[in-house]
N, C-alpha and C positions, 0 to 999 in steps of 0.2 A: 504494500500500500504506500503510497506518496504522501512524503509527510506533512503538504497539504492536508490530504484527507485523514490519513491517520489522527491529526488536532483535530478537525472538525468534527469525527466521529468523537474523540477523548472529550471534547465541547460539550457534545449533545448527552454524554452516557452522563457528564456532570450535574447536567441540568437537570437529568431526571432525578436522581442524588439529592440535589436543595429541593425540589417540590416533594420529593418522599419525606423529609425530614420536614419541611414547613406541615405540610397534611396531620402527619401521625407526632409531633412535636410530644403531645400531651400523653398517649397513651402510651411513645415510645420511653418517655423519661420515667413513668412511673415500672418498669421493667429495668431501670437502669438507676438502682440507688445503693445500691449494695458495693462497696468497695472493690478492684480487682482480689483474685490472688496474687498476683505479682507486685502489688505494692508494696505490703510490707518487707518483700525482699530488695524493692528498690530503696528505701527507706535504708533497710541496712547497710547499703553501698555509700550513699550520699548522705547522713544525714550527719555528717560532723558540725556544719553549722549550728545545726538545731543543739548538740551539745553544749557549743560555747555560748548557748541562749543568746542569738543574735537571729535576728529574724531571716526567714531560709528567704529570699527574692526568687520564685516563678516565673518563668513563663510556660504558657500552656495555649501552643495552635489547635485549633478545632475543642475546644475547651465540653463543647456538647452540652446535660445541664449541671456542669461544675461538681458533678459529685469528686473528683480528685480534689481538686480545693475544698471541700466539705470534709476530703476524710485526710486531708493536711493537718487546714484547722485543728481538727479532734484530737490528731497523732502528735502534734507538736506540743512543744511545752508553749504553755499560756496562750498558744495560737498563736506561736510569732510567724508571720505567712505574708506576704505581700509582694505584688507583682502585677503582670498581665493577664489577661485571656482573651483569646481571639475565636470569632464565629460569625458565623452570615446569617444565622436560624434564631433570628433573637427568638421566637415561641421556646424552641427548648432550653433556650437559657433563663428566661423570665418563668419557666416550669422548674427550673433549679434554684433560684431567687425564691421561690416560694415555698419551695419545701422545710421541712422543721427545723433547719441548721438556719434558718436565714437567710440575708443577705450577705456578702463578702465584702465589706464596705472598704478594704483597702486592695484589695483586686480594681488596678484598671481594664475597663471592659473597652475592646476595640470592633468593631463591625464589617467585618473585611472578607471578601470572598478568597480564598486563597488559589483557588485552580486560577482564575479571573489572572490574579496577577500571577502566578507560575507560567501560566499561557504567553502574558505579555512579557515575563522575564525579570520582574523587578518585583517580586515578593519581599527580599531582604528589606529594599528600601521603602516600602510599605506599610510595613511595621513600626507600630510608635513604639515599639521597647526599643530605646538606646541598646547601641552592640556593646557587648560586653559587661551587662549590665547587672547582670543576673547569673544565678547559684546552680540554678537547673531548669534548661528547656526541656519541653516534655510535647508529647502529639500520640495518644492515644486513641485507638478505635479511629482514625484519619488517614495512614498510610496504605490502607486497605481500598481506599476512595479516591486514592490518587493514579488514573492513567497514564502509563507513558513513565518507561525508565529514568527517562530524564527527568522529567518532572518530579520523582520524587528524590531523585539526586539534589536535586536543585532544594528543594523542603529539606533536606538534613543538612545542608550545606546553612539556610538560613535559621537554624534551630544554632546551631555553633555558633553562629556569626553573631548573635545575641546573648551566649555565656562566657564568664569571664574567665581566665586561664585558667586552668585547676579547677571548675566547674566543670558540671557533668550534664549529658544527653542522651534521654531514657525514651525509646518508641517502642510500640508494640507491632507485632507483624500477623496478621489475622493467616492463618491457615488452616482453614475449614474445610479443606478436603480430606484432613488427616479425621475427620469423622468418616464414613459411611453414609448415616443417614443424611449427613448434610449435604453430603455430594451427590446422592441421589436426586436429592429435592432443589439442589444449583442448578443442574444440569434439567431438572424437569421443567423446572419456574425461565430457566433461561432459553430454552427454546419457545415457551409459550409467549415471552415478554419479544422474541424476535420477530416470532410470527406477527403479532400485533401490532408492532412498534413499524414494522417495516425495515429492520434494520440487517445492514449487512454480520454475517457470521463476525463473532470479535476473537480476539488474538488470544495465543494460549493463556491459560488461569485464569481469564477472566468472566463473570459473571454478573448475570442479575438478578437479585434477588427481593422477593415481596417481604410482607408483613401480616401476620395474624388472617390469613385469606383475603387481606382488601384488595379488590379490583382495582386494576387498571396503575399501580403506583409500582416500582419498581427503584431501588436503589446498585450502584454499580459496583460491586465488590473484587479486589484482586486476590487471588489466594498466591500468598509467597514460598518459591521451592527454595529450599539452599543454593542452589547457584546465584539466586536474583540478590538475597540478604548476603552473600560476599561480594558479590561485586557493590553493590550500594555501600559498604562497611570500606571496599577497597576507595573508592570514590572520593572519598574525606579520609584516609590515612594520613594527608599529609598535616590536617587540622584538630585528628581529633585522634584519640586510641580507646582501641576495646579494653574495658576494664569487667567489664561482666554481660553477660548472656546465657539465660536458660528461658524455662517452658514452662506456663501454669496457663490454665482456665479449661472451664467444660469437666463436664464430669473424668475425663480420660487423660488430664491435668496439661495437653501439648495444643490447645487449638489458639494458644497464642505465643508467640516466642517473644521475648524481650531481649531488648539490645542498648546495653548501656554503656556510654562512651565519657570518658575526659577530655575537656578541651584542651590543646597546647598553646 
C-alpha cells in the first residue's frame, strides 16, 4: 500500500477509535476502575521519588478516565502527584472526574488529539508538559490505538522527550491474541466491521473491535508480536534504556506486556 493511502486508511481506522470512545465514554469507564496488575510492579521500579516525599510529577498520554492518577493518588504518601494528562474524549475523562476519588485538582488537563498531530508530525511540540519536566511519562491502554510503526515510534520518542534524565517511561503493549477467545471474536467482529465499513483488508495484527454487542461502533486495536516491541524498544536506545519489562492482566496474567525505560 502507498503510504498515501496506508495514512489515510491509519486516519479513518482512528476516527472510528474517538467516536467509539465518545458513544460508550460512560459505560466504558464504569468497567474501567479497578487498578492494573502491573502497577504496582511499576511502582516498584520508579517510585524513589515518592520515598524522598517529594511529589512524583506525571505525565500520562491518553490518560482515559484517570483511574492511574486515582490509584497514584491513593498509592503515594499524602498524594504527593502532580503533572499532566492528555485526551480528546473529554466524556471519559469528566466520567473519571466524577467518580469517588474526585477531582485531580493538581493534574493539568490538556485536550489534544494525539494520532491528529502524530499524522502531522509534531506531537512532541504539542504538548504543554515542558521537556524534561517530569518523573515518569506513562501511555497506557493507547499504544494499542496507535496505527502505523512509525507513529508509535514517534509516541515513545515524545513520552522521553518530556522526562527528565534519570526519569523513567512505562507503556503497556495490548496483546490479545495470546487469548483464544479473544482472537476468535477479533477476527469475527473484524471481518463483520469490514464488510460494513466498506473497508479495504488491514495489515497484519491488526483489528477491530466492538463493545458489549452495540451496533455499528467499532474501535481499532493493534495486537503487538515480539519482533514489533524490539524494534520500537530498538528505536529510542539511543535516548532511553530498558530497565524492566514483564506480563500481567486477564485472567492468564500475559494479555499485557509492560515496558519500562530510563531516560538518559
Amino acid at each position: 500500500m502507498a503510504r498515501g493511502a496506508e495514512e489515510a486508511l491509519a486516519l479513518r481506522l482512528c476516527a472510528l477509535t474517538s467516536e467509539f470512545y465518545r458513544a460508550n465514554a460512560e459505560s466504558f469507564s464504569q468497567t474501567r476502575q479497578s487498578p492494573w496488575q502491573g502497577w504496582v510492579r511499576l511502582l516498584e521500579v520508579v517510585d524513589a521519588r515518592a520515598a524522598e516525599r517529594e511529589p512524583l510529577r506525571v505525565f500520562d498520554l491518553a490518560c482515559g478516565n484517570l483511574r492511574f492518577e486515582r490509584y497514584l493518588a491513593d498509592a503515594l504518601p499524602d498524594g504527593m502527584l502532580l503533572g499532566y494528562a492528555v485526551d480528546n474524549c473529554d466524556p471519559l475523562v469528566e466520567a473519571g472526574e466524577r467518580s469517588e476519588f474526585g477531582p485531580l485538582s493538581r493534574m493539568v488537563f490538556q485536550n489534544l488529539d494525539a494520532i491528529e498531530r502524530l499524522s502531522a508530525g509534531c506531537l512532541r511540540e504539542s504538548l504543554e508538559a515542558p521537556d524534561a519536566s517530569c518523573d515518569l511519562a506513562v501511555s497506557f491502554g493507547f499504544m494499542h490505538h496507535v496505527p502505523l510503526e512509525r507513529w508509535r515510534a514517534e509516541l515513545l520518542r515524545a513520552l522521553i522527550a518530556k522526562v527528565r534524565p534519570g526519569g523513567f517511561v512505562a507503556v503497556s503493549f495490548w496483546r490479545f491474541l495470546n487469548s483464544d477467545k479473544l482472537a476468535r471474536k477479533a477476527q469475527e467482529t473484524t471481518s463483520r466491521a469490514l464488510a460494513e465499513l466498506g473497508l479495504p483488508d488491514l495489515p497484519p495484527n491488526d483489528y477491530l473491535l466492538g463493545w458489549q454487542d452495540t451496533q455499528g461502533l467499532y474501535r481499532y486495536c493493534h495486537h503487538f508480536d515480539e519482533p514489533e516491541i524490539e524494534r520500537l524498544l530498538a528505536a529510542v536506545a539511543d535516548s532511553a534504556d530498558l530497565v524492566s519489562r514483564f506480563e500481567a492482566g486477564g485472567k492468564t496474567g500475559n494479555l499485557n506486556e509492560y515496558v519500562v525505560l530510563r531516560v538518559k
